[in-house]
C-alpha positions in Angstrom: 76.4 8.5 -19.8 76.5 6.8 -17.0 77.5 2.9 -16.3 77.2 0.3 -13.0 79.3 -2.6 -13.9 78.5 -6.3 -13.1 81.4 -6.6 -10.5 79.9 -3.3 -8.4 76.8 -5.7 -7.2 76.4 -6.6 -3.9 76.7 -10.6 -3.6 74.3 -12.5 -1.2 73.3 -16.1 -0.7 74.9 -19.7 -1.5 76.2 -21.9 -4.3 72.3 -23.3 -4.3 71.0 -19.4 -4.5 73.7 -16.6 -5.6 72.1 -13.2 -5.3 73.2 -10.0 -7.0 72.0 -7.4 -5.3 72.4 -4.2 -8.0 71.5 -0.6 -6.2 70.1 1.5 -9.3 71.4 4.7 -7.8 75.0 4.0 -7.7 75.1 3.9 -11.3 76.3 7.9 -10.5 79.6 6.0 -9.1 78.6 8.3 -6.1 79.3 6.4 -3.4 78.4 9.0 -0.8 75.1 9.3 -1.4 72.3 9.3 0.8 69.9 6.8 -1.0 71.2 4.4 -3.1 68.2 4.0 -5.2 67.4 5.5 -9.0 64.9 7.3 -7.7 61.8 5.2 -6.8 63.9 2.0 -8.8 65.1 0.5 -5.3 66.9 -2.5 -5.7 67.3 -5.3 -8.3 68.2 -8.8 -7.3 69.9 -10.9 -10.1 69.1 -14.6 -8.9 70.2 -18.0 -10.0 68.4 -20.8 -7.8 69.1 -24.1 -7.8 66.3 -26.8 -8.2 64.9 -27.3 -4.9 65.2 -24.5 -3.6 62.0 -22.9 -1.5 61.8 -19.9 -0.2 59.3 -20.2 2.6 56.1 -17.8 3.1 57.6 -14.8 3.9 56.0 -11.1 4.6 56.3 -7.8 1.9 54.9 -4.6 3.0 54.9 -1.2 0.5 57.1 -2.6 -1.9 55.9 -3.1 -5.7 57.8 -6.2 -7.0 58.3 -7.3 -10.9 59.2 -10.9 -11.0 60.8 -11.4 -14.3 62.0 -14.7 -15.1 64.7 -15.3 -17.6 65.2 -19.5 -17.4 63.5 -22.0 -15.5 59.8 -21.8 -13.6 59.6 -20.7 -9.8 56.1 -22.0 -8.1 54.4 -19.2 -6.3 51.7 -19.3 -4.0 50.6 -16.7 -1.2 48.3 -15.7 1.1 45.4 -15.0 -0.7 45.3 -18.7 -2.2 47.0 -17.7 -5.4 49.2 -20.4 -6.6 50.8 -20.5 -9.8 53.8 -21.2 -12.0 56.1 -18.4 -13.6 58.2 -18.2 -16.3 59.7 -16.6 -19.1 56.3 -16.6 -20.3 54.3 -16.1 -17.5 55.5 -12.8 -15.2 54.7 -11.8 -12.3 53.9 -8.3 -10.5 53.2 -8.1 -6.6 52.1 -4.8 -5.4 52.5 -5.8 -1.4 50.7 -2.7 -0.4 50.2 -3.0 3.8 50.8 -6.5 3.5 51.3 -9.6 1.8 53.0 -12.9 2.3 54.0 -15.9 -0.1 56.8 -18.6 -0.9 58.4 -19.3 -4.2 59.8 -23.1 -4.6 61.6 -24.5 -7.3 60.7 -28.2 -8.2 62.9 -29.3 -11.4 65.4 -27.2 -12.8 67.0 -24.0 -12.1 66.2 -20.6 -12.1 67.5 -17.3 -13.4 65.5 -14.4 -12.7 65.4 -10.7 -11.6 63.2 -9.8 -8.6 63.0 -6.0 -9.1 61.8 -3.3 -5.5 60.3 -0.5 -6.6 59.1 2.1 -4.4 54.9 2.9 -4.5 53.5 6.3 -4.6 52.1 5.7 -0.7 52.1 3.8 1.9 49.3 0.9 3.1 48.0 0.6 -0.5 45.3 -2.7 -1.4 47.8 -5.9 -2.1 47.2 -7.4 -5.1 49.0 -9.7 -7.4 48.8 -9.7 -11.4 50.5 -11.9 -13.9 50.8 -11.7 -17.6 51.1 -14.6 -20.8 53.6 -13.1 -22.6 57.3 -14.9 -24.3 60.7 -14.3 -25.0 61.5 -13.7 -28.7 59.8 -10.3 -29.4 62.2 -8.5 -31.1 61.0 -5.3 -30.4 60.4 -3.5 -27.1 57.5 -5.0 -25.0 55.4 -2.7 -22.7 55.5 -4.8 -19.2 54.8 -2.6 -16.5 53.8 1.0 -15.7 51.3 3.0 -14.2 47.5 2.3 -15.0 47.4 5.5 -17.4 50.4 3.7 -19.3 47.8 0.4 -20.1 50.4 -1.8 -19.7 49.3 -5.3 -19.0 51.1 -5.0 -15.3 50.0 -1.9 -13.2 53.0 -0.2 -11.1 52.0 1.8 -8.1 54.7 4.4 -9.2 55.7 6.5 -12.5 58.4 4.1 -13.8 57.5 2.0 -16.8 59.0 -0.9 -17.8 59.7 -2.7 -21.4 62.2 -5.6 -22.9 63.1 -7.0 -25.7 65.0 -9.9 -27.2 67.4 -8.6 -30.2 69.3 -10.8 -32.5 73.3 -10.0 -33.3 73.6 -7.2 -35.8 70.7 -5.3 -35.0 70.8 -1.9 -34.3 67.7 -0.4 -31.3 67.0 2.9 -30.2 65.3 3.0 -26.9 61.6 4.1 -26.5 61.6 7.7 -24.6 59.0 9.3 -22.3 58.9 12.6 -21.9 60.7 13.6 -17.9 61.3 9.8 -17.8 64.8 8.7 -17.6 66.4 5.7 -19.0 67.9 2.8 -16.8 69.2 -0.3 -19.3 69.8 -3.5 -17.7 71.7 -6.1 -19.8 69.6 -9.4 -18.9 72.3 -11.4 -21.0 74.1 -10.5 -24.4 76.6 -8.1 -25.4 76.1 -4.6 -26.8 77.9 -1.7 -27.5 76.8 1.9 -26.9 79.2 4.8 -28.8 82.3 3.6 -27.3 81.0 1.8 -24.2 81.3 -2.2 -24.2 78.6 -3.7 -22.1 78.0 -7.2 -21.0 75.8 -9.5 -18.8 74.9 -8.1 -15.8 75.9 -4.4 -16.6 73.6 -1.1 -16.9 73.8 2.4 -18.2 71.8 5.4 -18.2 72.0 8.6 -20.0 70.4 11.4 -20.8 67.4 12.0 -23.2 69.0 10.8 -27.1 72.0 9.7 -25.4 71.1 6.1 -25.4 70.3 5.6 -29.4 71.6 3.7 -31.7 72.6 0.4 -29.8 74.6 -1.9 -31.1 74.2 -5.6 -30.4 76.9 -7.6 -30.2 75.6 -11.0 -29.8 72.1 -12.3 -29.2 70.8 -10.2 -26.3 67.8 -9.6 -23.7 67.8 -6.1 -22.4 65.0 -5.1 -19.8 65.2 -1.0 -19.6 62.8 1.1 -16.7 62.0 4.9 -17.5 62.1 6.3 -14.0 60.4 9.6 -12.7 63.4 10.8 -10.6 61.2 13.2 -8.9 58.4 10.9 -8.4 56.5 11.1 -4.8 57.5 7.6 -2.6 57.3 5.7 0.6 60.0 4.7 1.8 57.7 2.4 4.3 59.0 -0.2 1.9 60.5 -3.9 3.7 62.8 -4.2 0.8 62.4 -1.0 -1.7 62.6 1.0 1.5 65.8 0.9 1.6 68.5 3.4 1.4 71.9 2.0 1.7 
């Protein structure tokens, strides 16, 4: 098993909108690698945003983006006249293909969210956005994302599928597996324990196939996992997800 701890994220932004930017590759604790990405998983920004906060129309090109919101509402609206509110029950995937701009505002409250990069397949794909009505107490894992032959209700651009799931103190989860996929657990917010491994908010393990079973939670806990094709084809043409260090 492998584990990236809370405190190895990169820390960006202001008291009005921290950013934690985790790298998914350095979960190796190789810190001399070329590419700092879990295979085509790029970059995940951990974000809390204070209430008016707006992020003005800004430009993505080649990455695929999963919005997932944990508290609060963020008010999108880009440049195809799409404007809508997201939430804990209303994510959000933009695939920015060869381009596509939009802001993000937050009128009352504040935010905590994840704003994951993932690297497409190719280059200069058709922008589109998608959302999905879904909430926060299943139990059990969710399908949110993958690609189209997965039918999960967001389509990804890229062999990494993505689930979560909302488990009570005491209960005991095994993680779905996917045959050459391999696991990525990010803890959203709770406390869980994993053989002898203690993890927390903001922490993330992988391992490989069986390794992660029998997880033990330790407190009321969201846990959002990706199943990554580490030998997937990718772009790095990416503005964000291209990325390497």
């Amino acid at each position: 098993m492998n584990i990236l701890r809370s405190y190895q994220a990169m820390s960006n932004g202001s008291t009005s909108f921290d950013l934690q930017i985790k790298r998914p590759g350095m979960i190796w604790q190789d810190f001399d690698r070329d590419d700092f990405a879990f295979g085509p998983l790029s970059r995940i920004d951990h974000a809390m945003v204070s209430e008016g906060v707006v992020v003005p129309m800004h430009e993505h090109v080649n990455d695929e983006i999963l919005t997932y919101i944990w508290k609060g509402e963020v008010h999108h609206k880009d440049s195809v006249g799409i404007t809508e509110v997201i939430s804990s029950s209303k994510l959000m995937m933009m695939n920015a293909g060869r381009s596509f701009f939009h802001e993000e505002s937050i009128p009352k409250g504040s935010v905590e969210s994840l704003q994951i990069f993932i690297r497409p397949t190719s280059e200069n794909l058709e922008p589109k956005v998608q959302f999905f009505d879904t909430n926060n107490n299943n139990d059990d894992w969710k399908l949110i994302a993958g690609p189209i032959e997965s039918n999960a209700p967001l389509e990804l651009r890229q062999n990494v599928v993505v689930y979560d799931v909302h488990g009570k103190k005491g209960d005991i989860l095994e993680i779905p597996q996917i045959k050459q996929l391999t696991p990525w657990l990010y803890i959203m917010d709770g406390k869980l324990k994993v053989e002898e491994h203690l993890l927390e908010k903001g922490d993330a393990i992988t391992g490989d196939e069986g390794e992660l079973q029998n997880l033990e939670l330790l407190e009321d806990t969201t846990l959002v996992l990706f199943l990554v094709d580490l030998n997937a084809e990718m772009t790095y043409e990416g503005n964000f997800s291209g990325w390497k260090r």
